[in-house]
C-alpha positions in Angstrom: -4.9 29.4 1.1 -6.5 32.4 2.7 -8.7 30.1 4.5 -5.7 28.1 5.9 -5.7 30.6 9.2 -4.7 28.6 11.9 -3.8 25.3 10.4 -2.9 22.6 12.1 0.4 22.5 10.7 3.4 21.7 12.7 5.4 25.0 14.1 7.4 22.9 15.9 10.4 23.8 13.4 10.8 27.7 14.2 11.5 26.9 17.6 14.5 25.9 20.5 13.3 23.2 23.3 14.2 25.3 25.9 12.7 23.9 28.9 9.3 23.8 30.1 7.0 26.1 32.7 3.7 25.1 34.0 0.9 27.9 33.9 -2.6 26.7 34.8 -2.9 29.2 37.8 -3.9 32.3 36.9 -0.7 34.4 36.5 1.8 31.9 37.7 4.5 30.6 35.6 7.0 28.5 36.4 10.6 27.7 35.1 10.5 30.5 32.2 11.7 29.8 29.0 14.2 31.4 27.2 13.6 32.8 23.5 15.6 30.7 20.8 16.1 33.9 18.1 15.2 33.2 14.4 17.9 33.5 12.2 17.4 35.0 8.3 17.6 32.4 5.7 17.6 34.0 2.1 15.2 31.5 -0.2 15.5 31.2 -3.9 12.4 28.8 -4.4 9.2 28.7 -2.8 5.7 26.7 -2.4 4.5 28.3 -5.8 5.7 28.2 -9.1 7.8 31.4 -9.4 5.7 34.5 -11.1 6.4 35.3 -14.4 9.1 38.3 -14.5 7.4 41.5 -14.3 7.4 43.8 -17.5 7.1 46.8 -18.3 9.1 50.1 -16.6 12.5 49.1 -14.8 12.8 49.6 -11.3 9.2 48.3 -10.1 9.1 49.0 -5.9 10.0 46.1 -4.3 9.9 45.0 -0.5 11.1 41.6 0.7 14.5 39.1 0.0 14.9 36.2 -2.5 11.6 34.6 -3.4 9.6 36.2 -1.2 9.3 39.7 -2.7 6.4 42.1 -3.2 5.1 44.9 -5.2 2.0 47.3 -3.9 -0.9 46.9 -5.3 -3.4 49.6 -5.4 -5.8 49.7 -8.7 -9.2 47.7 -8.6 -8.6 46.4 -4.9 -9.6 46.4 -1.4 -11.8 49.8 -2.0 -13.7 50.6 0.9 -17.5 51.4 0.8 -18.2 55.2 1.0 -20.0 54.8 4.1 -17.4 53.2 5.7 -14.8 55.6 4.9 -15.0 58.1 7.6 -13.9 55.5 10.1 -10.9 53.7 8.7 -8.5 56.0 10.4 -9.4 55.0 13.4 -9.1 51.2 12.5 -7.7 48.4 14.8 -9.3 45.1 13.4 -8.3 41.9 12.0 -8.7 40.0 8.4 -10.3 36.9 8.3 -10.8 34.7 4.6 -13.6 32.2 3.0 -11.0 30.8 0.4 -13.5 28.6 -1.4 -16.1 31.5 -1.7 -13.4 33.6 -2.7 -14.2 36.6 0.2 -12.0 38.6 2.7 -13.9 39.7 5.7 -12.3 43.2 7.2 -13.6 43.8 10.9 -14.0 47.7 10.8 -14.5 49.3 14.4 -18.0 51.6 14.5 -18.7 49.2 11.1 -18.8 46.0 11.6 -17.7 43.3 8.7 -16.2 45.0 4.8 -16.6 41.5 2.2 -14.3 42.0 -0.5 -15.3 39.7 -3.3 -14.0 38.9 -6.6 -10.3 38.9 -6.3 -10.7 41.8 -4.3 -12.4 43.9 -6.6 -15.7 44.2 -5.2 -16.6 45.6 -1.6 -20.0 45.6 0.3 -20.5 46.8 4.5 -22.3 43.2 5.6 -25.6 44.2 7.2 -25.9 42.1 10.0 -26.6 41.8 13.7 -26.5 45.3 15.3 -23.6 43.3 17.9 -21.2 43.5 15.1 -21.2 47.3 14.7 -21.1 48.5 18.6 -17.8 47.8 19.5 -14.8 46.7 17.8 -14.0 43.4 15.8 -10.0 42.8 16.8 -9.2 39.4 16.0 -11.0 36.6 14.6 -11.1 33.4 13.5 -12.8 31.5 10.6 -13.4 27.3 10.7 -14.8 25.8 7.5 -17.8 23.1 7.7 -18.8 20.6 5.6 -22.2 21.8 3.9 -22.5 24.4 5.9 -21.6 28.4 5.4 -18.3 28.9 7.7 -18.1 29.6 11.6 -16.4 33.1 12.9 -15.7 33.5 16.2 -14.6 37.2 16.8 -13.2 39.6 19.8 -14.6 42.7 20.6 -11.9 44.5 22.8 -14.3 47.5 23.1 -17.7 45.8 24.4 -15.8 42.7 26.2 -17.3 40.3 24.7 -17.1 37.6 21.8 -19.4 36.8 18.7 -19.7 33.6 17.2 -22.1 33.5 14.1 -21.7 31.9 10.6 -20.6 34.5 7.9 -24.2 35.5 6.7 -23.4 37.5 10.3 -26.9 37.7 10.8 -26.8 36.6 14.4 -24.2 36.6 17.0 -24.1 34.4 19.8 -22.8 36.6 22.7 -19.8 34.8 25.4 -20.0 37.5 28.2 -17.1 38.4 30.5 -15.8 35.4 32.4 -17.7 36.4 36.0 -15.0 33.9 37.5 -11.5 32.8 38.5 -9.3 36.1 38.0 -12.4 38.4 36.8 -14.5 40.3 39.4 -15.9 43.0 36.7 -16.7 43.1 33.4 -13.9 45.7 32.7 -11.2 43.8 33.3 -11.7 41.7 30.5 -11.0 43.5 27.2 -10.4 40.1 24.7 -7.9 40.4 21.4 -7.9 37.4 19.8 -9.9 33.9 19.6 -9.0 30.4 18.4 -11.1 27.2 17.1 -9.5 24.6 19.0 -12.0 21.8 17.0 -15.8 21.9 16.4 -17.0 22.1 19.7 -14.5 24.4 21.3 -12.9 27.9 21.5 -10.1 29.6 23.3 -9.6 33.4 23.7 -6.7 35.7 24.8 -7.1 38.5 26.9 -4.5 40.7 25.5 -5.6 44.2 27.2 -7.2 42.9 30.2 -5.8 40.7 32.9 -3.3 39.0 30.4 -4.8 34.9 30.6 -6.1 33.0 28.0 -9.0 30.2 28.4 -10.9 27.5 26.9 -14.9 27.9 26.1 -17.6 25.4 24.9 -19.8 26.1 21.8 -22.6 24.4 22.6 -23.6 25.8 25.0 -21.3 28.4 24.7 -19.6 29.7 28.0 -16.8 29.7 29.7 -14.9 26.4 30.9 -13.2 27.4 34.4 -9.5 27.3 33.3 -7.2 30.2 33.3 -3.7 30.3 31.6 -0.6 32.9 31.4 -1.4 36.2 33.4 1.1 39.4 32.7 4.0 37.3 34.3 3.4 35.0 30.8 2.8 38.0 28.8 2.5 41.6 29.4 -0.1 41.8 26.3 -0.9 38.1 24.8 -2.5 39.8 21.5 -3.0 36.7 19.1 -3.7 32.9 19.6 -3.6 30.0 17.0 -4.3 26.2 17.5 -2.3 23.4 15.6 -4.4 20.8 16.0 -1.8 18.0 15.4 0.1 19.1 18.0 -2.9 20.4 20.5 -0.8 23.2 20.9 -1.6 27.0 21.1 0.4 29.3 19.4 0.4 33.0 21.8 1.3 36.0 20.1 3.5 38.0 23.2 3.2 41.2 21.4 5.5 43.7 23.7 8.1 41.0 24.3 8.6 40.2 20.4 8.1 36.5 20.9 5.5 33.5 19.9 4.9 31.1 22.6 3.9 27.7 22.2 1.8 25.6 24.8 0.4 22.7 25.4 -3.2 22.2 25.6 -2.8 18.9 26.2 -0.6 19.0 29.3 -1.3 22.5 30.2 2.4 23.8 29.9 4.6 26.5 28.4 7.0 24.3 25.3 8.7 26.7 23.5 9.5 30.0 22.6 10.5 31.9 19.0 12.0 35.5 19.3 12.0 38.4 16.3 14.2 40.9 15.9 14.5 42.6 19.0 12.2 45.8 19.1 9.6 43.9 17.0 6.3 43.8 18.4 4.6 40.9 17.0 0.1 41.2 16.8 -0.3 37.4 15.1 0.8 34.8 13.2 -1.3 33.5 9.6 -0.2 30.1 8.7 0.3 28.6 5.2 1.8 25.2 4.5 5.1 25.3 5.8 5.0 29.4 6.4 3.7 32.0 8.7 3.0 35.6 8.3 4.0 37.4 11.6 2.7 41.4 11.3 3.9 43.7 14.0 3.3 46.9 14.9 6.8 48.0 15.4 10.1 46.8 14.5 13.8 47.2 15.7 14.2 50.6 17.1 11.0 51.7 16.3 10.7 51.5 12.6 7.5 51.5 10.8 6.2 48.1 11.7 7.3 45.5 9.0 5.6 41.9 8.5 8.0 38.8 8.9 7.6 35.3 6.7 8.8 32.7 8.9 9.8 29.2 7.3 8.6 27.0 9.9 10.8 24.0 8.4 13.8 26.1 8.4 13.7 27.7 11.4 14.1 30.8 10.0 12.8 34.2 9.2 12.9 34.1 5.4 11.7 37.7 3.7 11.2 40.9 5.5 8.2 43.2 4.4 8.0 46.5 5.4 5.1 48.5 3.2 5.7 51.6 4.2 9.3 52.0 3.8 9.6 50.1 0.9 6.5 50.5 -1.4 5.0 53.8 -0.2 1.8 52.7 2.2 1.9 56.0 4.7 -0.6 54.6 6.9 1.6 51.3 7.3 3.6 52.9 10.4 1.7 49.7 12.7 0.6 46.7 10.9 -1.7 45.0 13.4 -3.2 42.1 11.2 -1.7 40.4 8.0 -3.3 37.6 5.7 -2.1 34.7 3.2 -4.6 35.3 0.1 -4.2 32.9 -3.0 -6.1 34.1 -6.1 -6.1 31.8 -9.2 -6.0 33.0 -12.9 -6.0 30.6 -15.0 -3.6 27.9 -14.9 -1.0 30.1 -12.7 -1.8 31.3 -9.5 -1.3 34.9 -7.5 0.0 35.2 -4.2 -0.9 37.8 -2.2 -0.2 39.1 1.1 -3.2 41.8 2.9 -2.8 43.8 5.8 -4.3 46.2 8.4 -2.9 48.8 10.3 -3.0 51.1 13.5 -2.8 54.5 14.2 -3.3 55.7 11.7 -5.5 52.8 10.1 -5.8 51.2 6.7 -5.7 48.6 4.4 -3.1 47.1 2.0 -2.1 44.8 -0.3 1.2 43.5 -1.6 1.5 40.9 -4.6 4.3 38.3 -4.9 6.8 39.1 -7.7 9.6 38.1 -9.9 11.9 40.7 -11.1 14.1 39.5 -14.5 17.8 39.2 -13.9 
């Protein structure tokens, strides 16, 4: 489900035990590892019941292989308030989603947070804490709580700084700029993404400042001392995902086309997955055994396409690319991508939402079956 961002499920399967490097001092690696490629493994069946065969017109826009393909879907969806209109070009945010309540959360820069409710239908500009509308929301996460509303933890690459609030948004706890280890000013740090790693704890990526990525408590919330990666780990570490059954962290290394995994237990580099060459990968969205992995680019500088990896399979399994395939002109760089499961009635829709970069926008793509 959309809510399944970040799961703890194993991602061991997509990738080649290469060797190991150790990385705890700020931007020092040891013993690189070598990228095991991903092959493409057509797939017939998948997690869902296949959809019913589209009807109507032949020749209904498709992008994707096997299973996995997708039509657009533009009517009665993802319609963005008037107000905030006059600044989706310029968006470079992230998608976060409340599954059980049914909402998509779009971080808008100069906005704040778009809800779209009822299967998508319904949009409203969240008024909440002035923090949220300053800079830019780039990559979040969301953690579910037990009779409570959810937890977001967000990145603002413009102000330097990240939010954590509950999804009322009505108050943002502010984590300043580190003021330590690698950081002597507050411009340096420029965060992209953020990670629950559990209830008590965060991590955040610093993919356009200094390159590290580092724990922080929530209670209080600040900064824990440790540094990781540095520019000789990645030249921009964009994304970051926790599987918690591993205690591993999952780094988007957007310019080199790879995701890195490392141990947060032992404090090492594991393992390493590599795209297509030429694809420059902003994040990974887990569900069950399968991972959305949007990029901005792809091989030799195509419109950027989003991958579905099988994590059992070790395999890239479908290839989307919306603007080549189903029309979305503003889909040249797809910087965010998100699993969204809608039911009606007994059957259920899978959906796949994105957001792009320069220009921006806002997309969505439903799973289909075309008849034989």
């Amino acid at each position: 489900m959309p809510g399944w961002r970040r799961t703890s499920l194993a991602l061991a399967g997509i990738f080649l035990l290469l060797g190991r490097a150790h990385d705890t001092d700020p931007g020092h690696v040891h013993e690189p590892v070598a990228a095991a490629p991903l092959p493409l493994v057509i797939e017939s069946e998948g997690p869902i019941p296949r959809p019913a065969p589209a009807v109507g017109p032949t020749g209904l826009p498709v992008t994707g292989q096997g299973f996995w393909r997708f039509t657009a879907v533009t009517n009665n969806v993802l319609s963005v308030p008037e107000a905030a209109r006059p600044f989706v070009r310029g968006a470079h945010g992230t998608l976060i989603v409340d599954a059980p309540r049914d909402t998509v959360y779009w971080g808008l820069e100069n906005v704040g947070w778009i809800a779209f409710s009822n299967r998508l239908s319904q949009a409203a500009i969240v008024a909440g804490d002035a923090k949220f509308s300053r800079g830019n929301l780039h990559g979040a996460d969301l953690q579910p709580r037990p009779g409570h509303l959810p937890q977001v933890a967000v990145a603002d690459n413009v102000e330097g700084e990240v939010y954590l609030s509950d999804t009322t948004f009505q108050r943002a706890q502010v984590l300043d700029w580190p003021a330590a280890g690698p950081y002597a000013a507050k411009g340096e740090f420029r965060p992209t993404d953020v990670a629950f790693v559990g209830p008590g704890e965060i991590y955040v990526t610093d993919g356009y400042g200094r390159a590290h990525f580092m724990p922080a408590s929530l209670e209080p919330l600040e900064y824990l001392g440790q540094w990781h990666g540095g520019k000789s780990f990645s030249q921009t570490p964009h994304g970051i995902s926790y599987l918690s059954a591993e205690q591993a962290l999952l780094i988007s290394a957007r310019p080199e086309g790879q995701v890195k995994r490392w141990s947060k237990a032992h404090g090492h580099l594991l393992e390493v997955a590599g795209l297509p060459t030429g694809s420059t990968v902003c994040d990974l969205d887990v569900w069950g055994d399968y991972a959305l992995a949007p990029c901005l680019d792809g091989p030799n500088r195509s419109p950027g396409p989003i991958y579905i990896l099988n994590l059992k399979r070790r395999a890239i399994v479908s290839t989307l690319r919306p603007k080549e395939d189903l029309g979305f002109t503003e889909a040249q760089h797809i910087h965010d991508a998100a699993w969204y499961l809608a039911p009606k009635g007994t059957a259920q829709e899978l959906y796949v939402l994105f957001t792009c970069w320069n220009p921006g926008g806002l997309g969505a793509l439903k799973l289909v079956s075309l008849a034989e």
